[in-house]
N, C-alpha and C positions, 0 to 999 in steps of 0.2 A: 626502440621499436624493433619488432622480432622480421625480418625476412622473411619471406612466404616461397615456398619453392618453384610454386605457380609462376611461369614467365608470362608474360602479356604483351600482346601486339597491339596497338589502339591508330588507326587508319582516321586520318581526317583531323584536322586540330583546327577547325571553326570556331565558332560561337558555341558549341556544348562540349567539342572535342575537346579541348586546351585542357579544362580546368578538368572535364570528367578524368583523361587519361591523370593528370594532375594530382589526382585523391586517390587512382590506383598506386602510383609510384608512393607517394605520401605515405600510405597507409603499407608499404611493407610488398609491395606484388613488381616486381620487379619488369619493368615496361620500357618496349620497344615503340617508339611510333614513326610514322612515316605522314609528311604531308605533301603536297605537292608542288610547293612553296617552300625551298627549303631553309630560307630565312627563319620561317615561323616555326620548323622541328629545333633548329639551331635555340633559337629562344625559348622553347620549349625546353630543354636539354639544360640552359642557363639557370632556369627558374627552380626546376623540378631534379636536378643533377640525375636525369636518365640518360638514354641514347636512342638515335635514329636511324633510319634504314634511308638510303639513298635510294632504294626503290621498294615497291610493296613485297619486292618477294623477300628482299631482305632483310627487311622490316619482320616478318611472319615465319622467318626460315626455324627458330626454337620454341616459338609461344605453342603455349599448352591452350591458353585462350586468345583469341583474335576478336577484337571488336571494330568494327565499320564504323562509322560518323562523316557520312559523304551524302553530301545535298540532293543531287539532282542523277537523272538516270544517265546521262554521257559520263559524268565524274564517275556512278559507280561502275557502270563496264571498263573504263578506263585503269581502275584498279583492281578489279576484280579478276579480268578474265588476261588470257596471254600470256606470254614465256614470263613476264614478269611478275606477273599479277598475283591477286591474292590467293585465289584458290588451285595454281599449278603449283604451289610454291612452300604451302602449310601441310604438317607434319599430316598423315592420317590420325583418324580418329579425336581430332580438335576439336573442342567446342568452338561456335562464333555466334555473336550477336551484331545484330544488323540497329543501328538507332539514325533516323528515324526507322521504323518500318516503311518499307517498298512495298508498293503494290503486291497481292498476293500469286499474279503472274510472274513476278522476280524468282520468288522463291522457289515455285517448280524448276524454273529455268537453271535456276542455280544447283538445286538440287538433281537435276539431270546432268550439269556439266561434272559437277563433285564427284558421282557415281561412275559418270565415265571413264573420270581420271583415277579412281582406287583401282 
């Protein structure tokens, strides 16, 4: 399997996160994740021989792509926003993808905090 130079952040190792970040690392993209739980990034890391971030920022501090996989609206502010969080902490000009989709209130909001901080 060829290495991909794309680094990957993947936020959330749920019920879809696990295996999706999983088929990232698998297939050659090199991935970081971070859970909140961190038993479950540990085993993550076991399964999958990647690595994890002790916090979202660190998790996100080199990805080229970042993807979300967080339930509910407290979990994703809790990761999202703050010194730690995702989006004070990820490089400019990053791609990110949010699964599930958030309400489409989120994403202005995010999108105005994003803009603030470039």
């Amino acid at each position: 399997m060829q290495v991909n130079k794309t680094k990957v952040a993947f936020i959330g190792l749920g019920v879809m996160g696990f295996s999706m970040a999983g088929h990232l690392q698998h297939n050659g993209y090199p991935t970081r994740v971070y859970n909140r739980t961190t038993r479950k990034a540990e085993t993550w890391c076991d399964t999958y021989s990647g690595t994890y971030g002790i916090t979202p920022a660190e998790a996100v501090a080199d990805a080229d792509i970042v993807f979300l996989c967080v339930g509910n609206d407290d979990d994703v502010r809790s990761v999202v926003y703050g010194d730690i969080g995702v989006l004070a902490n990820m490089k400019k000009a990053v791609r990110w993808s949010i699964i599930p989709l958030p309400l489409p209130s989120w994403h202005l909001s995010w999108h105005k905090y994003a803009n603030a901080k470039a």
